[in-house]
N, C-alpha and C positions, 0 to 999 in steps of 0.2 A: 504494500500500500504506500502511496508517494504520503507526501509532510504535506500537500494541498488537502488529500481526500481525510488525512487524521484532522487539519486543524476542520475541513468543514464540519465532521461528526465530530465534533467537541462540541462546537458552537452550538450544531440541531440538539445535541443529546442533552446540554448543561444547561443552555439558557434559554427564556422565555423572553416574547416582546409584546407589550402592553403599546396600543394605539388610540387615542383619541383626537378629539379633532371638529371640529367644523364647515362646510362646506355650502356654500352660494351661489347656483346654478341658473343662469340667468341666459334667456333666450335672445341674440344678438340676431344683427341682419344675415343671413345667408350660416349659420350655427349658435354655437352656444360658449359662453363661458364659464367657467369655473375659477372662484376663488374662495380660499379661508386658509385653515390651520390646522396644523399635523401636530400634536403633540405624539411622541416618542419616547419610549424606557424599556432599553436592553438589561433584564434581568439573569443573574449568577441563582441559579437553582442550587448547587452545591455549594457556594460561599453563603447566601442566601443574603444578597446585595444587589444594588443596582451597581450598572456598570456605565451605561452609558444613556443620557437625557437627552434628549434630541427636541427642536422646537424649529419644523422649520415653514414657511408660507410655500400655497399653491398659488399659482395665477397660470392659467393654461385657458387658451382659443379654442375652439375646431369651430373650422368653414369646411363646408358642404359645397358641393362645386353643383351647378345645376345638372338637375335631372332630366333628362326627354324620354317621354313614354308614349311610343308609337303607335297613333292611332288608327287600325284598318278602315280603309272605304268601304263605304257604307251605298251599294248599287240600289 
């Protein structure tokens, strides 16, 4: 087993991550946006500690590019 695959199964095996957050989803021209807050806590299941607090902001777009939906003649 390489030193990448051990430290990943440490990481999955030991510790836990707690997510909370808020999020504002708001319908733009041609998509939508999304913004708020990720709060983050990488916890030590076997030291039984937190390890690492993370707090950080969304702000992300998506545009939708037009759609054409072909309509058959109608004889």
């Amino acid at each position: 087993m390489s030193i990448i695959d051990e430290l990943i199964e440490n990481l999955v095996e030991r510790n836990t991550i707690k997510l909370n957050g808020a999020f504002t989803i708001t319908l733009v021209n041609g998509g939508l946006s999304v913004r708020g807050q990720v709060l983050s806590t990488l916890h030590d299941r076997k030291k039984t500690k937190d390890i690492l607090n993370l707090k950080a902001p969304v702000a992300a777009e998506v545009r939708i590019g037009d759609i054409v939906i072909p309509v058959p003649q109608i004889k």
